[in-house]
C-alpha positions, 0 to 999 in steps of 0.5 A, a space after each residue: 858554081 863550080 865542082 869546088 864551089 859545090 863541093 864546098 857547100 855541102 861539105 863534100 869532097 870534089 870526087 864526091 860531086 864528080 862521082 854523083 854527076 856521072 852516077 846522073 844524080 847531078 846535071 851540071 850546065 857546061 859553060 860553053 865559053 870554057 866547057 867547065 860544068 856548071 852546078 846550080 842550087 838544084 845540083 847542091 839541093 839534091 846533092 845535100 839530099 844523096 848525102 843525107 839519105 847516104 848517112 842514113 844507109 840509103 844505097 846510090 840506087 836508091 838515091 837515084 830511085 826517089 830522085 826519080 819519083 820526085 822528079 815524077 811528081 811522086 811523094 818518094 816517102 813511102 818508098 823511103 820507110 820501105 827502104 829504110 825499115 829493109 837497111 835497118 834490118 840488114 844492119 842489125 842482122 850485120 851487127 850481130 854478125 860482128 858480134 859473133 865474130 868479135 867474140 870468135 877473136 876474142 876467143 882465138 886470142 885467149 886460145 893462143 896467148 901462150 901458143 908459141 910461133 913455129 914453123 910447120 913442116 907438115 903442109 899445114 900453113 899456119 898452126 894457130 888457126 889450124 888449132 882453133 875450134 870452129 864450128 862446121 864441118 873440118 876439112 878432111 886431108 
């Protein structure tokens, strides 16, 4: 197969398997007649694979990481609930996050919904954000 055929296949972008075989994690043949790469059922077995674990959080490395151990005779599984139970934790610390901050716009807006636009001569670069209260320590002029 070729890089559109692959492509194709796993319902990926060309960029995507281009990408993924710089990375390593794909070993095309190059034909020798014509120098274009070669992909075979093992590249689209593993390049679904990168997809699926990417779907689920799993970074490039680690992609790379549990290609590697299988490709040693290693069951990568036990490595994969390690990782995945670490990304699943990061997300939810992420979310949170975004939860505070959504809250944090939320009550910007409502704080400056009747402030009306000025310019400020003061130095200051931008009033409403320099009227929102945070919390923190403020920085002293």
């Amino acid at each position: 197969m070729r890089v559109t055929d692959l492509a194709r296949r796993a319902d990926t972008t060309t960029e995507t398997v281009r990408h993924y075989t710089d990375l390593g994690l794909l070993a095309p043949r190059r034909n020798p007649h014509n120098g274009y790469r070669e992909y075979g059922v093992e590249d689209l077995r593993r390049l679904c694979f990168a997809l699926k674990a990417r779907s689920l959080g799993f970074t490039l490395s680690d992609v790379a990481e549990l290609m590697s151990a299988s490709g040693a005779g290693q069951t990568p599984c036990p490595r994969v609930r390690d990782l995945i139970e670490t990304r699943l934790a990061e997300v939810e610390e992420r979310i949170q996050e975004l939860q505070a901050l959504s809250l944090r716009m939320r009550q910007a807006m409502e704080a400056w919904e009747d402030t009306p636009d000025r310019h400020l001569s003061d130095g200051r670069i931008c009033g409403l954000i320099d009227s929102f209260e945070r919390i923190g320590k403020e920085i002293s002029p």
